[in-house]
VEXSEKE-645909 format. One record per residue (C-alpha): x, y, z; residue in one letter; residue number from 1. Coordinates in nm, 2 decimals. Last residue first. Layout:
# VEXSEKE-645909
node u:X; v:Y; w:Z; resn:A; resi:NUM
...
***
This chain:
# VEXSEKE-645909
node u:-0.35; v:-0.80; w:3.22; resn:X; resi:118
node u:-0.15; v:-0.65; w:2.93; resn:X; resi:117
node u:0.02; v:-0.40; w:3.09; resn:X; resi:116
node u:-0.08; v:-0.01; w:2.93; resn:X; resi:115
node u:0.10; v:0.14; w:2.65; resn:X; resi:114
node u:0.50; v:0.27; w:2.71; resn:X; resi:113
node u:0.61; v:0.63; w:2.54; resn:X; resi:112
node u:0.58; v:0.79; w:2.82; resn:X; resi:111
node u:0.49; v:1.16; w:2.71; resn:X; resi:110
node u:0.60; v:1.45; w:2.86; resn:X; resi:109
node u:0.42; v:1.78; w:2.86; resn:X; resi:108
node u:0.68; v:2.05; w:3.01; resn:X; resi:107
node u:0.49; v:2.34; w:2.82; resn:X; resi:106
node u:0.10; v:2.22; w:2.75; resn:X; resi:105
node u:0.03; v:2.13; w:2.40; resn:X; resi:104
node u:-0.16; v:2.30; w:2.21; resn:X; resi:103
node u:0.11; v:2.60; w:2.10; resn:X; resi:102
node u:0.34; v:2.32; w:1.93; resn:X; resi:101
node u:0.08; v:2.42; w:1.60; resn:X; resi:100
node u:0.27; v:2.53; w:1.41; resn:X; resi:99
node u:0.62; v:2.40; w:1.48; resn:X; resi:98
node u:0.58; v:2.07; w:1.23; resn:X; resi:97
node u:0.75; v:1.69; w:1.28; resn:X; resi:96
node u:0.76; v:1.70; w:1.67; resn:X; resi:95
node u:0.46; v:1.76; w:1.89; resn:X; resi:94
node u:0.19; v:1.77; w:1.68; resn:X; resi:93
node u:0.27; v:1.55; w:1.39; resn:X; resi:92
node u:0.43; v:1.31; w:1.69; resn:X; resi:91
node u:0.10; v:1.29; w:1.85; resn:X; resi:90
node u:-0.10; v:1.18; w:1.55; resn:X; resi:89
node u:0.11; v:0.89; w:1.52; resn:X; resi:88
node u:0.10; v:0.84; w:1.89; resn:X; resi:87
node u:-0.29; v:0.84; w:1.89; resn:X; resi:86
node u:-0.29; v:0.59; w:1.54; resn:X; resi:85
node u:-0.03; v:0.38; w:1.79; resn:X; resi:84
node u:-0.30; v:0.41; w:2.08; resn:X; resi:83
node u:-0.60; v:0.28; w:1.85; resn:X; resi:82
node u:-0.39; v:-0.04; w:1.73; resn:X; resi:81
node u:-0.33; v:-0.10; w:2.10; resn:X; resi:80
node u:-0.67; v:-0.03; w:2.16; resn:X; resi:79
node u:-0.77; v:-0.29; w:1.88; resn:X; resi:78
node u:-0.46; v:-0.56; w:2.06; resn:X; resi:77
node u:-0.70; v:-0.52; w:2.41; resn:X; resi:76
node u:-1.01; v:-0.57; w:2.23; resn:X; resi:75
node u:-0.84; v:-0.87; w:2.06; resn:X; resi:74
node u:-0.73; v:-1.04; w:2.38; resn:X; resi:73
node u:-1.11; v:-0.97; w:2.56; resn:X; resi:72
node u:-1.26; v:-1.14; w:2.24; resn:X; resi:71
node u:-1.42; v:-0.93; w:2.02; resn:X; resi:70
node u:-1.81; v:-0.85; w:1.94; resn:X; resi:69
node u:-1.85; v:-0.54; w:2.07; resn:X; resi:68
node u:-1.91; v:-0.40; w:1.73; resn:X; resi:67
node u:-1.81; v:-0.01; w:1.87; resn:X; resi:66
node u:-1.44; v:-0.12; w:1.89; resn:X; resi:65
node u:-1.42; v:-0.26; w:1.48; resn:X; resi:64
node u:-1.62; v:0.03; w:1.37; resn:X; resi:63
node u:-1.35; v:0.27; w:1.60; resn:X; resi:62
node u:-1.07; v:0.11; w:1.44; resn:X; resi:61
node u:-1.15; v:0.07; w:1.02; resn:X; resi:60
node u:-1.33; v:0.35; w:0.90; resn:X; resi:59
node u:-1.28; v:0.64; w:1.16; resn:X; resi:58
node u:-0.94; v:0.50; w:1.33; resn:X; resi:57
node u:-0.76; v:0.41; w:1.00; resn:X; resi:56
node u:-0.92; v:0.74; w:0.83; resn:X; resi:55
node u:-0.75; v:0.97; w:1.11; resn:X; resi:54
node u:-0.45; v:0.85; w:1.05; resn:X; resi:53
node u:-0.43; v:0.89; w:0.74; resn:X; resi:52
node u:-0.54; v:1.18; w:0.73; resn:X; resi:51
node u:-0.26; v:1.29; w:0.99; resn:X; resi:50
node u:-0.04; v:1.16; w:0.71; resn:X; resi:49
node u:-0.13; v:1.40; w:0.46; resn:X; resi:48
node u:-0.17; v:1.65; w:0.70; resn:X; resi:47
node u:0.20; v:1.60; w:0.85; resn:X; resi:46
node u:0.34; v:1.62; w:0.51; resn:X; resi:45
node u:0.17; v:1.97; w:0.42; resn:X; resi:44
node u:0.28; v:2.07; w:0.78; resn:X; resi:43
node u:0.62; v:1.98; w:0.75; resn:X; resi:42
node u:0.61; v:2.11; w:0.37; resn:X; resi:41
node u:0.44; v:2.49; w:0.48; resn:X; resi:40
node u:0.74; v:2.49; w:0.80; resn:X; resi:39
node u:1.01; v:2.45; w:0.59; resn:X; resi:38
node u:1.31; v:2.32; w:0.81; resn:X; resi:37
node u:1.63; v:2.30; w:0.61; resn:X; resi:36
node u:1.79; v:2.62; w:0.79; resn:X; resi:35
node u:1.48; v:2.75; w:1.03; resn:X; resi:34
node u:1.12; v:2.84; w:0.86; resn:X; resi:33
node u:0.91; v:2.90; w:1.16; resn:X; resi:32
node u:0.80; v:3.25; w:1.04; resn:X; resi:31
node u:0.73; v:3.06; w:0.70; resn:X; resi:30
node u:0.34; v:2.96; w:0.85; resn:X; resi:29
node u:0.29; v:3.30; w:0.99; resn:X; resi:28
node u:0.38; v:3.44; w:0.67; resn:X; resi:27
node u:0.18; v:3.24; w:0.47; resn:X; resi:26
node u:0.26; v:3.17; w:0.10; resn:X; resi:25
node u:0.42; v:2.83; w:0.17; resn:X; resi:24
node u:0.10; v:2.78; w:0.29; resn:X; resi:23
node u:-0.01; v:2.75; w:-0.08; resn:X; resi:22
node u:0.30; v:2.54; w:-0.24; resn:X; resi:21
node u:0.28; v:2.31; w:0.07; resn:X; resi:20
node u:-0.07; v:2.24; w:-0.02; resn:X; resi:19
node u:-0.01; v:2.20; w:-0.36; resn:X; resi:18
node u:0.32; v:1.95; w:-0.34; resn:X; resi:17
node u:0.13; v:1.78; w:-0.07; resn:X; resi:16
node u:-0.13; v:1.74; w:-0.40; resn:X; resi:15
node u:0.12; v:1.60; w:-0.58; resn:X; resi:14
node u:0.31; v:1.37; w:-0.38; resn:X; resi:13
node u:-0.08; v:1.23; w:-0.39; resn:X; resi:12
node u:-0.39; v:1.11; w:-0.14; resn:X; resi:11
node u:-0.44; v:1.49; w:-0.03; resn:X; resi:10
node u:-0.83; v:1.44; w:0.00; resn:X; resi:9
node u:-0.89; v:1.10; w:-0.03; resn:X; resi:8
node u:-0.63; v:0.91; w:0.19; resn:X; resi:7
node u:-0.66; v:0.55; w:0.20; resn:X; resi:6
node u:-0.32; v:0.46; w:0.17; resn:X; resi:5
node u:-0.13; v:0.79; w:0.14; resn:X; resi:4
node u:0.19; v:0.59; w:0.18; resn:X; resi:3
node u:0.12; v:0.37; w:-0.07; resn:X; resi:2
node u:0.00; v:0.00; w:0.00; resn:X; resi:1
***
């Protein structure tokens, strides 16, 4: 599978391409332009993949969860499945783009380990 999978609105190289080309045209997008870093591609990139993202946990997860028919094993591997999309989503916000570091609360640290399986 590509790496825009399922992705229907920017589902191309291309169509980053676009949407980096048109916040590129920002200047509170470019203000965070530093060396190699351009802010309008990290956050062209991280939409892309934040689709993604969010279409694995809207058409395939969260049916899956609200089904309630899976064993108590496969539940628990679902919510595994359901943090990774989280952490995925998480790392768009806190690491690959600067925009948008203003939601998360200074001094925020994140474990990094899921639950014990019980």
């Amino acid at each position: 599978m590509s790496r825009f999978g399922q992705n229907k609105i920017i589902g191309t190289p291309k169509d980053v391409a676009r949407v980096a080309e048109w916040l590129s045209r920002c200047p509170e997008v470019t203000r965070y332009d530093a060396g190699e870093h351009k802010e309008a591609w990290a956050l062209a990139d991280s939409f892309a993949d934040l689709e993604g993202s969010f279409r694995a946990l809207l058409d395939e997860q969260l049916p899956k969860l609200a089904q309630g028919n899976l064993p108590p094993s496969e539940t628990y591997d679902l919510l595994l499945d359901i943090g990774e999309e989280f952490r995925h989503i998480l790392y768009h916000i806190l690491e690959q783009q600067k925009f948008y570091r203003y939601l998360v609360p200074e001094g925020t640290k994140i474990s990094g380990q899921p639950p014990e399986n019980r």
